[in-house]
Residue, then its C-alpha position, 0 to 999 in steps of 0.5 A: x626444568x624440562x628435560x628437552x624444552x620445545x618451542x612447540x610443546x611450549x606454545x601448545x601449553x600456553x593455548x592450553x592455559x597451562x602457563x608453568x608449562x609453558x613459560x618452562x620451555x619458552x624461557x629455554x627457547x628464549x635464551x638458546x635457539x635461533x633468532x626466529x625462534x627466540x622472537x617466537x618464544x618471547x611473543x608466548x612469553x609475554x602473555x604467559x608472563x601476563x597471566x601468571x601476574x609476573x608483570x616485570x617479565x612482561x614489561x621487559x620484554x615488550x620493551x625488548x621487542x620494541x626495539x626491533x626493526x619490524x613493524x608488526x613486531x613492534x605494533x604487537x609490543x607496543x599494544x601489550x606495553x601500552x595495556x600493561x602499563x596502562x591496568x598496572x600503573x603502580x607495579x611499573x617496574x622501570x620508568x626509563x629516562x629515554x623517551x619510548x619511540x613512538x610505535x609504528x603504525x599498524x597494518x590495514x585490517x585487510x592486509x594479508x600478506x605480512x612481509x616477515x611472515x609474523x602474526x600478530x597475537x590479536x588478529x587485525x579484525x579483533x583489534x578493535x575489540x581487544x582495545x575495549x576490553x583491555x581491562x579484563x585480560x583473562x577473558x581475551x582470546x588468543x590466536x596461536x593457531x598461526x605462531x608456527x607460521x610467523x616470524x618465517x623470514x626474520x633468519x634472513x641476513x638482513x634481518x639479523x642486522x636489524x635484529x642485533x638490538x634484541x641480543x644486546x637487549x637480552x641483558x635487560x630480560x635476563x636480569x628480571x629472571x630468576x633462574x637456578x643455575x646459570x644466566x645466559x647473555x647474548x652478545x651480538x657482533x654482527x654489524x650495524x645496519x646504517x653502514x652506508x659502505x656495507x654490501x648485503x653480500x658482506x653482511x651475509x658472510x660475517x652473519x652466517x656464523x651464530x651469534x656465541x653467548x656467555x654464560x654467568x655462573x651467577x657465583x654468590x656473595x660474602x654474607x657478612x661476618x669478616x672484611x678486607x684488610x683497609x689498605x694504607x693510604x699514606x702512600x697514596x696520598x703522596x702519590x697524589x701529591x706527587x701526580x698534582x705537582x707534575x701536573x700543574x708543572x706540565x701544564x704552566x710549562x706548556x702555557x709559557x712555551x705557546x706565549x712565547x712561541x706565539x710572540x716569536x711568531x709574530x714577531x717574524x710576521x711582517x707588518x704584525x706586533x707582539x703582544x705585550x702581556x703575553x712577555x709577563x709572568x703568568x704563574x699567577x693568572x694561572x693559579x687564579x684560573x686553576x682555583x677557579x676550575x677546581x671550586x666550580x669544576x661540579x657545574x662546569x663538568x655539569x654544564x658540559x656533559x649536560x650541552x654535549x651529551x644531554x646530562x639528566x637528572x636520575x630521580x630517587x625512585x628511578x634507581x631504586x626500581x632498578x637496584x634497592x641496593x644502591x639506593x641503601x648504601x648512597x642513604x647509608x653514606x649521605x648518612x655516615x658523611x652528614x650531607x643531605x643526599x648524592x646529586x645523580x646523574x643519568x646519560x641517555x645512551x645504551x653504552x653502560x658507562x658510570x663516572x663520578x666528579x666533584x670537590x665536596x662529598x656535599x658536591x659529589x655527583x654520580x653519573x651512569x648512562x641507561x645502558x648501565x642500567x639496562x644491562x647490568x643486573x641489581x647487585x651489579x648495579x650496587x657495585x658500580x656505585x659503591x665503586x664511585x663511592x669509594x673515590x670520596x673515602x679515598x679521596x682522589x676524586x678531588x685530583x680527577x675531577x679537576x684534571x678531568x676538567x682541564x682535559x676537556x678544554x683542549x679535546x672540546x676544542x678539538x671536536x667542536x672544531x672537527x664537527x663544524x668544520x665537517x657540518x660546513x663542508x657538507x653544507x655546500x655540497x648538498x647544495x646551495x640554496x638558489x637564492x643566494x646572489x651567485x658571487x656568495x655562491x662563488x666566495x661560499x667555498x674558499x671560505x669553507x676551505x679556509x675556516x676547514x684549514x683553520x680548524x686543521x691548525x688548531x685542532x690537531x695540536x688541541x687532541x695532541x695537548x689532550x694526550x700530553x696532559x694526561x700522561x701525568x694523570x696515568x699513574x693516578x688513575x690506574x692506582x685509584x682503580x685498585x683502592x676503589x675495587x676493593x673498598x667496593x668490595x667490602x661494602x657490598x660482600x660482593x666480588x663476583x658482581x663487581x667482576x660481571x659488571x666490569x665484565x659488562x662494561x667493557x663488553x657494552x664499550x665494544x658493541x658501541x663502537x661496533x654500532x657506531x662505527x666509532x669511539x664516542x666522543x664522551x668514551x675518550x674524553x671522560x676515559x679516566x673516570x670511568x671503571x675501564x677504559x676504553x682503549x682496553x675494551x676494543x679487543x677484550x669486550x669484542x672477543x669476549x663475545x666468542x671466547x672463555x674469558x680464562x684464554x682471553x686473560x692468559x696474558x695479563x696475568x702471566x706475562x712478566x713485562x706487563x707492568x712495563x707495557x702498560x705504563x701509558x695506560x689509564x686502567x690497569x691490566x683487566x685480567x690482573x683486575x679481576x684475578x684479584x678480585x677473585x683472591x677477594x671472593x676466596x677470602x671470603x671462600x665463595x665460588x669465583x665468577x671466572x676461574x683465574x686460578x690455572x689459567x694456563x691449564x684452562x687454555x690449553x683445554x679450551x683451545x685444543x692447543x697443539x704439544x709445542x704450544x702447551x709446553x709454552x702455556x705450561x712453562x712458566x714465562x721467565x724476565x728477559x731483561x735484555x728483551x725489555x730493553x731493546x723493546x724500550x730501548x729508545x727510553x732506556x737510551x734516554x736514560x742513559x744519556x742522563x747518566x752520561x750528562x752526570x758523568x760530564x757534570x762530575x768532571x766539570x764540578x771536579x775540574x772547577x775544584x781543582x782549577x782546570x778552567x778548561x773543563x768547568x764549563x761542564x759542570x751544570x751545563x743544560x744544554x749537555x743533559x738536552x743534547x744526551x737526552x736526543x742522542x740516546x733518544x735516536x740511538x735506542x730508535x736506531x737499535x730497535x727499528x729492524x726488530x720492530x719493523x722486519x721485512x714483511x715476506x709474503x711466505x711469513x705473512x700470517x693469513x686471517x689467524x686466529x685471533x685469540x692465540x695471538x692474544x694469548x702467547x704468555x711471553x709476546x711483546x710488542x717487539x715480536x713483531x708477527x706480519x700478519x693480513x687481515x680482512x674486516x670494515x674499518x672503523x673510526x671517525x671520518x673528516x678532520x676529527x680523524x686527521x692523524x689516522x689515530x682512531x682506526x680500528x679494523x672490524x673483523x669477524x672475530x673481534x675488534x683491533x686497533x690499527x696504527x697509521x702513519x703517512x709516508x710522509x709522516x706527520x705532514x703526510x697525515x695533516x694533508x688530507x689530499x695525500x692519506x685520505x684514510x678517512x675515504x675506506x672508513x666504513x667499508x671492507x678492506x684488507x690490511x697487512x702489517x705488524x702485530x702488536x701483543x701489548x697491554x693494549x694489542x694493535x697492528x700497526x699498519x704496513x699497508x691498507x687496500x680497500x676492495x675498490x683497489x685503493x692502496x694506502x702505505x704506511x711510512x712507519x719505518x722510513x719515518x722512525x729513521x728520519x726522526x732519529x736522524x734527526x733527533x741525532x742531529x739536534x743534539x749534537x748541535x746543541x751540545x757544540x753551541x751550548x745553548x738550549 
């Protein structure tokens, strides 16, 4: 290790043949310095790589290189890639499943002046002739009298948008170096460049500030010797019961709520008849149709992923050039179960994701997509896949799998709906082919407009049936998660890996939104399966990039109302996750990859905290019970109104025994326990609305703070409500697919938030796209200003949203939150006077 590595000392070595040398200052360089220098540093490394015969190096840094938005740069990867592969077939290390892009074309032999000021290794007038002689490297000649002078323009803004591939894709480098310290993985937060919206004097300041990186300790692993304690499964198992039960309850209610509705409807319709079948029972059919999903629920969610998101097949081979480790223990389970092999699966995109689906071990399939495999190293590959292992021994992928399944009906619904609708609409504003008679030209767009409000109709209420569906599943899937680490973890010996990989994983999520500019269908829709959530990687795996991870987790961890807070989550709390797998790495007394132990000591020192702050950090948080009700005041109040249906009915029931007829109508009365249950639903939202919702003043407004200190106040709840302005890009999805304002995210300079929007006119207000039209800022800059949320899952909830053409959107939150109660109030009180539900 060079005591002060230089990228010139390291280029002059690899012209003097001495490659150890060179390749000890160039990896330094690679993983530290700038862009401009790093791009250098990887163009020496790849023949260094070369020479030396460390082909996988080299391999992987070509493919690297490919993926950068420079012509020269890509022709001069894709011609050393090509040579490789071509004089070292059988050493190949990857073959990925992601057909390679084709490479550009190369310059003009007398081309001189090269745009970025890179030059190539082989001068253009001896391409010919280094192509003849590609199977005798160690006599080609290499120019680097020239490499100081190349690469000149990549620093520029521009270039650094481009180039954000490249720091994603150092992942994939460093998992093929071996180095004795510590691994270095850059995280670019810049922005994408095919933001439409995005001004080049925007993307100049958010870029300016150098990209941070994370340093692994690569802490090691059990070598044996002693195991975790297997857990009891007994509980589990009826919790499992209890889950599927609620579940088949929940979605037969909703099935004879829509057929009667649906009835009652067309009955009001004039000239329009009920249909009859919809009045029978439809426990049976609906029984039979269950039974039919759970036993084909493999090649249905096959058939699915495979039309939607181009599932393919992951060859044997495949993976084990990626992770022997993996390949061992799916060979020792397939083995222990008696089946023939694992079906594995592969996703075709760069976010790393892994789920697993299926009824029988013997139909049990195993999913990751090429981003997993990309970024995540060989033992942390293993540990991802002895997680979705431990789903058979446990059992509860059989659960998952199925309602997994049913989850997707509506939500496939509902975007295939929202794309088409979109499709058509900018199908007739491109223009009209000229060919068509004028009165289909005239006709074209009313029936656009009408197959659009269609969709509106329908999809709206399919993603709100997706989220209703899922409540019961929640309990399950954050319960399942903790069985799966720790079976992981024994069958690996390994904590520390699974930490980095979760890790990984959940920053990986939030680099995809940042590229897509959006929450990928497939992250939602398949979010319970998956080892994080999605809904918690959008500010975590965004500050990750530019913080220690100890500050990040402060609130996991140490607030007492946490488990309350994440009631609706579908994964449990990721620092409280992955505290606990550091309890299992000093079980076996090995070096923690993250160190949760004094979590708040390690903030204070980190963020230089001022005395008032460290004495809260150092304080430990106390129950404040009368601070959790109010903050679920209007659930408590419906709580409440349960106790007082009992009080009711306990007079009715007593009233009966004793002959007061004037009171044992009370007893057993419905409608009395629906009508409690509204009025101490409006109550508790009366209660809370002016904690919730305070005047927002402008000397209050926090401007552009901090991000992390808002994250890591150990005692916040959403209930604090911090006015707060901030400025970024808002992310999301644009046209119908994002007609409720439900996925909003604003992109700031320092992470990732969730934003929470409500029209003034409520929830008609949203389904008017003429009155919010929201979707209109989506991808450009704007500021917002509202109430911060420090939940299980932070957010903002909107107060008022204004772009940088002047246009102003209003939240009606607040005013709305007071209808509803009204409302609510009003309902139950009519029902409990009439007595009917």
């Amino acid at each position: 290790m060079p005591e002060k590595p230089s990228l010139k000392v390291g280029l002059l070595a690899l012209k003097q043949k001495n490659y150890p040398q060179a390749i000890a200052h160039l990896e330094i360089i690679s993983q530290q310095e700038t862009l401009k220098q790093k791009l250098k540093a990887k163009m020496g490394l790849i023949v260094a790589y070369e020479r030396t015969k460390q082909i996988d190096k080299a391999i992987t840094l070509c493919r690297n290189l490919t993926k950068i938005s420079n012509d020269e740069i890509q022709a001069f990867a894709h011609r050393h890639l090509k040579e490789l592969l071509k004089q070292y077939p059988p050493n190949n290390p990857k073959k990925s499943t992601i057909p390679a892009p084709k490479p550009p074309p190369l310059p003009p032999p007398k081309q001189q002046n090269i745009k970025t000021g890179f030059v190539p290794f082989y001068p253009t007038s001896e391409q010919n002739a280094s192509a003849k002689n590609n199977q005798k490297p160690s006599q080609k000649n290499i120019n680097l009298s020239n490499i100081n002078n190349s690469v000149k323009n990549s620093s520029q803004p521009s270039d650094i948008v481009k180039h954000n591939q490249s720091n994603q894709n150092d992942i994939d480098t460093e998992k093929n170096q071996t180095q004795p310290l510590s691994t270095e993985i850059n995280n670019s937060n810049s922005k994408p460049s095919n933001q439409p919206h995005k001004k080049s004097t925007d993307i100049a300041t958010e870029t300016d500030k150098p990209s941070p990186k994370i340093i692994w300790r690569q802490a090691g692993r059990a070598k044996g010797g002693r195991q975790l304690k297997s857990p009891n499964l007994t509980l589990f198992w009826l919790e499992k019961i209890l889950v599927g039960a609620s579940l088949y309850w929940l979605s037969l209610t909703i099935l004879k709520l829509t057929l009667d509705i649906t009835n009652d409807f067309l009955v009001w319709l004039p000239y329009f008849q009920p249909i009859q079948i919809f009045y029978r029972d439809p426990t049976r059919n609906f029984i039979i149709f269950l039974t039919v999903l759970f036993v084909f629920s493999p090649w249905l969610i096959d058939g699915l992923l495979t039309l939607g998101y181009g599932l393919q097949n992951l060859p044997t081979t495949t993976l084990i050039n990626y992770s022997k480790e993996a390949n061992k223990l799916l060979r020792s389970f397939c083995q222990k179960r008696k089946i023939q092999k694992i079906k594995l699966k592969i996703l075709p995109i760069d976010v790393p994701i892994a789920f697993s689906y299926g009824w029988l071990p013997r139909f049990f399939r195993i999913v990751v997509s090429q981003g997993l495999l990309d970024k995540l190293a060989e033992d942390e590959i293993a540990t991802i896949y002895a997680r979705e292992i431990s789903h058979v021994k446990n059992g509860d992928f059989l659960l998952m799998s199925i309602a997994t399944l049913m989850l997707q009906i509506p939500y496939t619904i509902y975007w295939q709906l929202t794309f088409w609708a979109d499709w058509v609409l900018d199908f007739v504003e491109r223009g009209l082919p000229d060919f068509l008679p004028e009165f289909i030209k005239s006709c074209l767009p009313i029936l656009v407009s009408g197959f659009r409000v269609l969709a509106a109709i329908i999809s709206t209420p399919s993603y709100g049936l997706y989220w209703l569906l899922k409540l019961p599943i929640l309990w399950l899937s954050r319960r399942r998660v903790y069985y799966s680490d720790r079976l992981a973890c024994n069958l690996t010996g390994n904590p520390n890996g699974l930490t980095r990989a979760i890790l990984k994983i959940t920053i990986g999520m939030a680099n995809d939104i940042q590229n897509q500019g959006k929450i990928r269908n497939l992250l939602e829709s398949f979010e319970l399966l998956m080892p994080v959530g999605i809904s918690q990687a959008i500010t975590v795996g965004s500050i990750c990039s530019h913080n220690n991870f100890a500050s990040i987790f402060n609130w996991d961890i140490t607030n007492p109302y946490r488990h309350w807070l994440a009631i609706n989550d579908s994964h449990p709390l990721l620092g409280e996750r992955l505290k606990i797998l550091s309890l299992y790495a000093n079980f076996w007394q090995l070096e923690t990859e993250l160190n949760l132990e004094n979590i708040n000591a390690n903030a204070i020192e980190k963020n230089q905290l001022s005395r008032n702050q460290q004495e809260k950090y150092l304080t430990t948080p106390s129950f404040n019970l009368q601070k959790l009700l109010l903050q679920g005041a209007p659930f408590f109040g419906m709580l409440i109104g349960v106790l007082f249906t009992g009080l009711f009915w306990l007079i009715g029931g007593i009233s009966s025994a004793v002959g007061l007829w004037r009171l044992d109508w009370l007893w057993g009365d419905i409608s009395i326990l629906v009508g409690s249950l509204a009025i101490g639903f409006s109550i508790g939202i009366l209660i809370r609305i002016n904690h919730f919702f305070p005047d927002i003043k402008p000397a209050k407004i926090l401007q552009n703070p901090n991000l992390l200190e808002l994250l890591t106040d150990p005692e916040t709840l959403p209930l604090d409500s911090q006015p707060i302005q901030l400025k970024g890009q808002l992310l999301g999805k644009s046209g119908i697919s994002n007609l409720l304002g439900q996925n909003l995210i604003l992109q700031t300079t320092e992470g990732l938030i969730k934003l929470h929007y409500s029209s003034q006119l409520g929830p008609i207000g949203n389904l008017w796209p003429t009155i919010t039209n929201h979707g209109d800022l989506v991808g450009k800059s704007i500021t917002v200003t509202g109430w911060w949320r420090r939940g299980a899952i932070p957010w903002i909830d909107i107060h008022n949203l204004k772009g940088d053409s002047g246009k102003s959107l209003n939240n009606g939150h607040p005013v709305w939150s007071t209808i509803v109660a009204c409302i609510f109030s009003i309902w139950g009180v009519y029902m409990i006077y009439i007595g009917r539900f």
